[in-house]
C-alpha positions as CSV (number, residue, x, y, z in Angstrom):
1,X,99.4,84.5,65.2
2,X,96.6,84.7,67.6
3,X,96.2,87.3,70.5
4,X,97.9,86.8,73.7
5,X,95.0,86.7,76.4
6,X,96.0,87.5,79.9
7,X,94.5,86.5,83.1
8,X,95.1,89.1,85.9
9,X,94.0,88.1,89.8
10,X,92.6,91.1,91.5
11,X,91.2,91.3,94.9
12,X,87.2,91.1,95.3
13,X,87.0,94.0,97.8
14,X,88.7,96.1,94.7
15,X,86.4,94.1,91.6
16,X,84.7,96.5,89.5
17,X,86.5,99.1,90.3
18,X,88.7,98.9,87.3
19,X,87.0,97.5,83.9
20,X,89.6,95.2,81.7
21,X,89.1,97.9,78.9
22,X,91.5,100.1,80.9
23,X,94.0,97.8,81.1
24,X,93.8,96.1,77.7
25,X,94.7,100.1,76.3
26,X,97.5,99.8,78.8
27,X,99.0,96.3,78.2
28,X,98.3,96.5,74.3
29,X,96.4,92.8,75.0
30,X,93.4,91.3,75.8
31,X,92.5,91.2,79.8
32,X,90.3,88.8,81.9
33,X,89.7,89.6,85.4
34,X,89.4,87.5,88.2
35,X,88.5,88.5,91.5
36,X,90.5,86.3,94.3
37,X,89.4,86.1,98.2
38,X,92.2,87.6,100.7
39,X,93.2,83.7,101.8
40,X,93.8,82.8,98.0
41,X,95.8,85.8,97.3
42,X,98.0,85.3,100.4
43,X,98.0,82.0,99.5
44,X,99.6,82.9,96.1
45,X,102.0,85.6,97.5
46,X,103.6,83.0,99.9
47,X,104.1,80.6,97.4
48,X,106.0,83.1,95.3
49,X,108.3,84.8,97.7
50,X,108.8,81.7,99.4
51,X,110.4,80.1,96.6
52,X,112.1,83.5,95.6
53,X,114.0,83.8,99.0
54,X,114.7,80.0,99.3
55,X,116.7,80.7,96.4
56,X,118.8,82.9,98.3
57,X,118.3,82.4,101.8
58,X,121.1,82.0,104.1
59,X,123.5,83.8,101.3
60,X,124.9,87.2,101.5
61,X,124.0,89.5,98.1
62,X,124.2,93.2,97.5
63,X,121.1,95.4,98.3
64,X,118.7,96.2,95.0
65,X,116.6,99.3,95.3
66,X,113.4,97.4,96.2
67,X,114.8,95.1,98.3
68,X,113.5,96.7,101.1
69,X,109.9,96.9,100.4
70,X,109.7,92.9,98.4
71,X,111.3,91.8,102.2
72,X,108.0,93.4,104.1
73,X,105.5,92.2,102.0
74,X,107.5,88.2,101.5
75,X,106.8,89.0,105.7
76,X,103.8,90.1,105.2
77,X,102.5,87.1,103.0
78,X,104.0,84.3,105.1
79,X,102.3,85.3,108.5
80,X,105.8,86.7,110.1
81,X,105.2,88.2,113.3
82,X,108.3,90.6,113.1
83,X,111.7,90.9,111.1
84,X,114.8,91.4,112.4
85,X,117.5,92.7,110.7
86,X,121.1,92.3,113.4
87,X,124.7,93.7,112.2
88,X,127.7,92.2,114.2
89,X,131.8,92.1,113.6
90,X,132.0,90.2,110.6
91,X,128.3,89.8,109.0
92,X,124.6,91.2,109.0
93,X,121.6,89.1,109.0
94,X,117.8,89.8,108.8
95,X,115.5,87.1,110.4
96,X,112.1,86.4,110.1
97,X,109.9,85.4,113.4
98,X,107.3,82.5,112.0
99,X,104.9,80.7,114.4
100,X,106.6,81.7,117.2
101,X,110.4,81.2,116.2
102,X,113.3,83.3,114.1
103,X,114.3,81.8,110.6
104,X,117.4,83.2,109.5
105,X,116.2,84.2,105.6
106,X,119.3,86.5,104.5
107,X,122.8,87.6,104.6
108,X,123.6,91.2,103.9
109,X,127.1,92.5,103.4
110,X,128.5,94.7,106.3
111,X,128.9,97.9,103.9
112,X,125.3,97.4,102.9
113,X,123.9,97.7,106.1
114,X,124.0,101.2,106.7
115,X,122.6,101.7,103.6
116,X,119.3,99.6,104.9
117,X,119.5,100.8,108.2
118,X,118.4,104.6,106.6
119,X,116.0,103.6,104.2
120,X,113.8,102.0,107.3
121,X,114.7,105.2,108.9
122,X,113.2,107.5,106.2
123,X,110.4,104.7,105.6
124,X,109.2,105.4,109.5
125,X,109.8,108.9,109.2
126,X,112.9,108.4,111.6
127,X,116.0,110.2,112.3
128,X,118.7,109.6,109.7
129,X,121.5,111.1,111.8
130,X,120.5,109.5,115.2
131,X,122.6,106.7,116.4
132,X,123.4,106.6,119.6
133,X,120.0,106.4,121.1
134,X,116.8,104.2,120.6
135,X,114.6,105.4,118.4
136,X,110.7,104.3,117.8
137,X,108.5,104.7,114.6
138,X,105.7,103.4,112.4
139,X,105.2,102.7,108.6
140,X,101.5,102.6,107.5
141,X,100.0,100.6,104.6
142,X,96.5,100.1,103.4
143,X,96.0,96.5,105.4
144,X,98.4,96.7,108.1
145,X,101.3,98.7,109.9
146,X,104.7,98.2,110.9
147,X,105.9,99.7,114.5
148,X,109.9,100.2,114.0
149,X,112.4,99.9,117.0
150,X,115.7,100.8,116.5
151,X,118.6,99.9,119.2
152,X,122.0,101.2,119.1
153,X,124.4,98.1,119.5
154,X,128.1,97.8,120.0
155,X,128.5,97.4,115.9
156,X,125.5,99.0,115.2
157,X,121.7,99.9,115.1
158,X,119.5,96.3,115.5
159,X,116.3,97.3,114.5
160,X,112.7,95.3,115.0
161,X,109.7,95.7,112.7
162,X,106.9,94.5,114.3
163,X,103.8,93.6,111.8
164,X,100.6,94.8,113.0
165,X,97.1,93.7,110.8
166,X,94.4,96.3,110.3
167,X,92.4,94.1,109.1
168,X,89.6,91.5,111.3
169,X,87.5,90.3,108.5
170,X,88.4,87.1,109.2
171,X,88.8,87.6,113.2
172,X,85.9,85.2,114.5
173,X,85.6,83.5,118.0
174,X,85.6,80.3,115.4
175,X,89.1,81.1,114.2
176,X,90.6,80.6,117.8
177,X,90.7,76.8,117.3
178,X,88.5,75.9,120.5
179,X,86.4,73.0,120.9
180,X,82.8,72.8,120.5
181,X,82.4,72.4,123.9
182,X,85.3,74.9,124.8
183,X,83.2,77.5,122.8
184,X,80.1,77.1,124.2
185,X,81.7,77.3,127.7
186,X,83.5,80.7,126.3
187,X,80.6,82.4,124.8
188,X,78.0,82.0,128.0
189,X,80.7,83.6,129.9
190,X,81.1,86.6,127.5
191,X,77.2,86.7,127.3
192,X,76.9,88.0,130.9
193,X,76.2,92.0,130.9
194,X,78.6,92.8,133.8
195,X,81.8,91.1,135.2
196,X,85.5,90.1,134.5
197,X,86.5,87.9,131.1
198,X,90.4,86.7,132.1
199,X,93.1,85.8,129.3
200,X,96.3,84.5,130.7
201,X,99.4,83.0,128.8
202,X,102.9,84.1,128.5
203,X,104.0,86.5,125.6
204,X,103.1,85.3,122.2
205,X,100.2,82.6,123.5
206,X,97.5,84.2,121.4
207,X,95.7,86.3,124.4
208,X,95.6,89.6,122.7
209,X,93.7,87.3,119.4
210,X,91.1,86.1,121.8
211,X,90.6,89.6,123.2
212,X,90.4,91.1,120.1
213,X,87.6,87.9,118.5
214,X,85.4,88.6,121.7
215,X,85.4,92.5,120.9
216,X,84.1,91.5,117.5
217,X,81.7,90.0,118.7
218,X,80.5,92.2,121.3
219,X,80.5,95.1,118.6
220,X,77.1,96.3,118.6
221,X,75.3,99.7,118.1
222,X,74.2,99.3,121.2
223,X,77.3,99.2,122.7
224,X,79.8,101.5,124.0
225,X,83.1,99.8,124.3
226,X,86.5,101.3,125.4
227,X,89.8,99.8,125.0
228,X,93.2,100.5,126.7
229,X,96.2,99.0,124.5
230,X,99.6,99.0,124.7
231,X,99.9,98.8,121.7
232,X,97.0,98.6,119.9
233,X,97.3,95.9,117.4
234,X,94.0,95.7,115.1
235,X,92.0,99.1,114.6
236,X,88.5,98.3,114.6
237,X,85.4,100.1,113.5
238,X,83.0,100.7,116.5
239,X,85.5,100.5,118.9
240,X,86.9,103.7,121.2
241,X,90.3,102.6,121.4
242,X,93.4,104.2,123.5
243,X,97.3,103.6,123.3
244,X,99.1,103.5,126.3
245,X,101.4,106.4,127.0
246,X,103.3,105.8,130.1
247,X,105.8,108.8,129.8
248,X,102.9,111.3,129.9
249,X,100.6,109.2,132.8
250,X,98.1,107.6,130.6
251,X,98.4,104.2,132.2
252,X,95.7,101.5,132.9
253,X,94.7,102.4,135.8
254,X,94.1,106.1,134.6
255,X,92.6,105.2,131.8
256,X,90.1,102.8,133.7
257,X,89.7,105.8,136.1
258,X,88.4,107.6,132.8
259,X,86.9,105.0,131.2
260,X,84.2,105.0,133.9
261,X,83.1,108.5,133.4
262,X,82.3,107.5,129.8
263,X,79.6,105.5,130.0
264,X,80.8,102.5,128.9
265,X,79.3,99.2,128.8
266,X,82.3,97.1,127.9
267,X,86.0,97.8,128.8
268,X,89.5,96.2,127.4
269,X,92.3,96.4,129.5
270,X,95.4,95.3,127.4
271,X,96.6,93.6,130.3
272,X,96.3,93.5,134.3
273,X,99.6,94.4,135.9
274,X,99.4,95.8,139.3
275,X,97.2,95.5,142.8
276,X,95.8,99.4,141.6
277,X,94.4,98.1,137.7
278,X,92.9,94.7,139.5
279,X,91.2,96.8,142.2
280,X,89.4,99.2,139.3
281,X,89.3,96.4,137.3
282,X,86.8,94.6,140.2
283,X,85.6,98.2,140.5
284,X,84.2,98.6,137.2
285,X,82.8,95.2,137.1
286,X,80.5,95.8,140.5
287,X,79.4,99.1,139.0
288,X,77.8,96.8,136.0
289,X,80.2,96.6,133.1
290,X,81.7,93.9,131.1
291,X,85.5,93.8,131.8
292,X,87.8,91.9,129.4
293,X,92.0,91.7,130.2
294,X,94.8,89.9,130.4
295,X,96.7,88.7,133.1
296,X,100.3,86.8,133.2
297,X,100.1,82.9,134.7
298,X,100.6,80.0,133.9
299,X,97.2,78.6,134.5
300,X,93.4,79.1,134.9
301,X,93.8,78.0,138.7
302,X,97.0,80.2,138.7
303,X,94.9,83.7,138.1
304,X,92.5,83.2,141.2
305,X,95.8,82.9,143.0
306,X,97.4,85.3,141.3
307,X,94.4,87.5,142.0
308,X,94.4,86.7,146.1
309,X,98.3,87.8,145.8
310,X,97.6,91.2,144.4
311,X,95.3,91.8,147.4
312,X,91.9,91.4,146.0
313,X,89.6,89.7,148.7
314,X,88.5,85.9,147.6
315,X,84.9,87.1,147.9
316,X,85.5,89.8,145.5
317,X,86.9,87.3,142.9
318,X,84.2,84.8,143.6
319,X,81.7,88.0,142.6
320,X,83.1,89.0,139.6
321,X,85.5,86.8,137.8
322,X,82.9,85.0,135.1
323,X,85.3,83.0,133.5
324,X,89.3,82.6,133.8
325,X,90.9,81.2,130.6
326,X,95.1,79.9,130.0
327,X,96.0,79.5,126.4
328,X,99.1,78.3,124.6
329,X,99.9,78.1,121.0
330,X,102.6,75.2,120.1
331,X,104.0,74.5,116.6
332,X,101.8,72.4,114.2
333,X,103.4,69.3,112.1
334,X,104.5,70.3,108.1
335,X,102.0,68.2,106.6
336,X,104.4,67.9,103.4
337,X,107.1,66.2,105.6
338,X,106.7,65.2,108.9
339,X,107.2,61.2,109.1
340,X,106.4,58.7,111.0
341,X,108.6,58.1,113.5
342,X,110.4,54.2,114.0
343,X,111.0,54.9,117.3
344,X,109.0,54.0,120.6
345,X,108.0,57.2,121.9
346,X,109.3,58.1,125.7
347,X,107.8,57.2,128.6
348,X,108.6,60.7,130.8
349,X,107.5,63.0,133.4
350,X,104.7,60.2,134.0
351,X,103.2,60.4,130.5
352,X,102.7,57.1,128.3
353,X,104.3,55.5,125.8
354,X,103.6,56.5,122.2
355,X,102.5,53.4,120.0
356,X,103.3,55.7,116.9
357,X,104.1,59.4,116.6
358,X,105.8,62.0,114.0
359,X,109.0,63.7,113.7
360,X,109.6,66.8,111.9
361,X,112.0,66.9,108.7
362,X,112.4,70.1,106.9
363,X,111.3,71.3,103.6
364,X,110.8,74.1,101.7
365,X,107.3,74.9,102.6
366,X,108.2,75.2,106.1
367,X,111.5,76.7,105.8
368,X,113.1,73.6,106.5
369,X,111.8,74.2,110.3
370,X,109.7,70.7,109.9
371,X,106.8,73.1,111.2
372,X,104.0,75.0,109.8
373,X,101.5,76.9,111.2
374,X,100.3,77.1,115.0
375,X,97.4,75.4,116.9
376,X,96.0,77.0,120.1
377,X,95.6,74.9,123.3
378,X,93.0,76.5,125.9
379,X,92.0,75.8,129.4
380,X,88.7,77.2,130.7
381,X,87.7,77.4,134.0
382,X,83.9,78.9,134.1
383,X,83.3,80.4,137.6
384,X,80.4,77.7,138.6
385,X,78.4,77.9,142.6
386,X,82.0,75.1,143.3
387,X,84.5,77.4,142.4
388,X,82.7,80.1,144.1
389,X,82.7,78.3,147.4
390,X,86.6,77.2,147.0
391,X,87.3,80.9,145.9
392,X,85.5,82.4,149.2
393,X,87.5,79.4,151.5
394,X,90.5,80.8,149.8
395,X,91.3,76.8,149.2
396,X,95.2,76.8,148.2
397,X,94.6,73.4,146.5
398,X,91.7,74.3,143.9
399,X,93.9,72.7,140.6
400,X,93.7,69.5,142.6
401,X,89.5,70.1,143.3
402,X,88.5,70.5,140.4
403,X,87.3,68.6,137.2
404,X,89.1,70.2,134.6
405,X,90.8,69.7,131.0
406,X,94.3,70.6,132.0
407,X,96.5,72.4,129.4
408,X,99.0,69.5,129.3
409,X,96.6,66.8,128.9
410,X,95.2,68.7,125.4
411,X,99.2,69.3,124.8
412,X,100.1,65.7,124.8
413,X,96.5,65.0,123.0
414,X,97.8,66.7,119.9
415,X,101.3,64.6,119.9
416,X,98.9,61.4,120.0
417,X,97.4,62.9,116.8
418,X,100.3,63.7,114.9
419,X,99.3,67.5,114.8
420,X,102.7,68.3,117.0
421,X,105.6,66.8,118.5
422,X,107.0,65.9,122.2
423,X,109.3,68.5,121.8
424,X,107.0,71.3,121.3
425,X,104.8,70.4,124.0
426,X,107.6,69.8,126.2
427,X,107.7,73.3,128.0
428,X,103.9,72.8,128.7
429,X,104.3,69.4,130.7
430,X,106.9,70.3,132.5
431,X,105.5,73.4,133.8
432,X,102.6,71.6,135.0
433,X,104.5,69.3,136.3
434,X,106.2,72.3,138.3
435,X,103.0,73.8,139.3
436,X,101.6,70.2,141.3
């Protein structure tokens, strides 16, 4: 009978640190080692726990003792955003958010719950006893975290883990999905030694990603860059980074106030919320630094008004502001399902008809969602000598001034491609449709 040989898969950044010698004594067998890359290896896991929980998904079972910690990394491996696990009258569920949306992935039976409930608890170093009020806490692993938020309900504690990656190996200004042209725009903006870089989106369109890309870049040795985060998401080499701590005063515009006195060269804001952070944010950027935030609008056009509104004087925006940018990030296609649709698509909200375009069926790899994966959409407007003389007229019509890409024309050019669907774009169109 001949020798079983066994191939083991072992990440590259751990190859050679273990010789198969070790593990043959251990195994009794012979051992070849293989070293996978970090996209192959998640590649692998999702697979695996994919097919594991479609085999139970949507049924109620009884708890093992490692469910708990096989449910964060099947999270983990299949890009979840956050898991929540929700007890009500008659059942408990724990859902999965994945591209943007919550998958219901498992039953567990109301006497179980408890149970759960305190192991998260003692997992994030939580208190056990505590029900009544919220409670906040954090569970560390070697590649990522997991910030815990626990909320007494009227049947029980709903608690949020919220996944947060430690590691940007793969965090490039090319990974953002812009265009060629869209990048080039980007990165001549970023390349100016002093003024304001603006993100703007709703919750969950990708900003903090494209703040964290450009820090990357911008890493240097000859840099000093500060951050202030709330929270702070990726932990990165090189970079001073602060959490925000409202309860004790350590807000934006105290940190900025700081921040200055630091001689820094580059500054994160997590996000612009107030007339006080813009003004130290404009500030800053006079005094010869690089500012980089985030601001909530719907549009590029929509944060030079939204600027104006906060009480920051046109010529002051038209001095600083480098580049203003509105992203979204919309639901790709299932490349294993979607179908051609035998339909005619709709002629609405003044868009054309669609000769052809796909509909989304369901299937395992997507988690019968008909979706997998998430494309970014970006609008860039560069501050040019133009929008510097509409800025300083304070012109209340700039959207309709000037030649831009806007964010529902790229929305509706990925339906024309198959890459999404009407439905997914939908929100995008009509809100521009709002803002005319």
């Amino acid at each position: 009978m001949e020798d079983k040989i066994i191939t083991l898969y072992i990440k590259e950044s751990n190859y050679g640190t273990v010789s198969p010698e070790e593990i043959e004594l251990l195994l009794g067998t012979e051992v070849v080692l293989e070293p996978w890359g970090n996209d192959a290896i998640n590649k692998a896991l999702s697979q695996y726990y994919r097919s594991e929980g479609n085999k139970v998904a949507g049924t109620e079972f009884k708890l093992g003792n490692d469910f708990l910690e096989n449910l964060i990394w099947e999270a983990k491996s299949n890009s979840s955003s956050d898991i929540h696990f929700e007890i009500f009258r008659d059942a408990a569920r724990i859902r999965f958010r994945i591209d943007g949306k919550l998958i219901e992935r498992y039953k567990v039976k109301i006497e179980d719950y408890p149970e759960l409930v305190n192991k998260i608890k003692i997992k994030s170093n939580l208190n056990i006893s505590e029900k009544r009020l919220p409670q906040d806490g954090r569970i560390n692993y070697n590649d990522f975290d997991i910030r815990v938020s626990i909320l007494p309900t009227l049947h029980g504690e709903k608690i949020v883990m919220r996944i947060l990656g430690k590691d940007t190996s793969d965090l490039s200004i090319e990974m953002l999905g812009m265009s060629e042209d869209e990048k080039n725009t980007y990165l001549q903006a970023v390349d100016a030694t002093k003024g304001i870089i603006l993100i703007s989106g709703p919750t969950g369109s990708g900003k903090t990603t494209t703040l964290y890309a450009t820090l990357k870049l911008l890493n240097k040795m000859t840099t000093n860059i500060l951050t202030i985060e709330d929270p702070i998401e990726y932990t990165m080499e090189g970079i001073n980074q602060v959490q925000l701590k409202e309860e004790i005063g350590l807000t934006f515009a105290s940190a900025l106030k700081t921040f200055l006195r630091q001689d820094p060269d580059i500054i994160m804001l997590g996000e612009i919320r107030d007339e006080q952070t813009a003004q130290m944010a404009i500030r800053a950027s006079l005094t010869g630094h690089l500012v980089l935030s985030t601001i909530h609008t719907n549009s590029a056009v929509g944060t030079l008004s939204r600027l104006m509104d906060m009480g920051i004087p046109p010529f002051l925006i038209a001095e600083t502001l480098r580049i203003s940018v509105a992203q979204r990030l919309v639901r790709k296609l299932c490349n294993h399902c979607k179908k051609l649709s035998q339909e005619k698509g709709n002629s609405i909200l003044g868009y054309e008809d669609l000769p052809e375009h796909y509909i989304p069926i369901g299937c395992n790899e997507c988690y019968h969602t008909g979706y997998k994966g998430r494309v970014a959409i970006y609008e860039l407007i560069p501050v040019d000598q133009k929008i510097i003389d509409l800025i300083k007229t304070g012109n209340s019509n700039m959207a309709n001034e000037l030649n831009y890409k806007k964010l529902s024309e790229k929305a509706f050019d990925l339906v024309k491609k198959g890459i999404t669907t009407f439905e997914e774009v939908y929100p995008i169109l009509i809100e521009d449709k709002n803002n005319v």
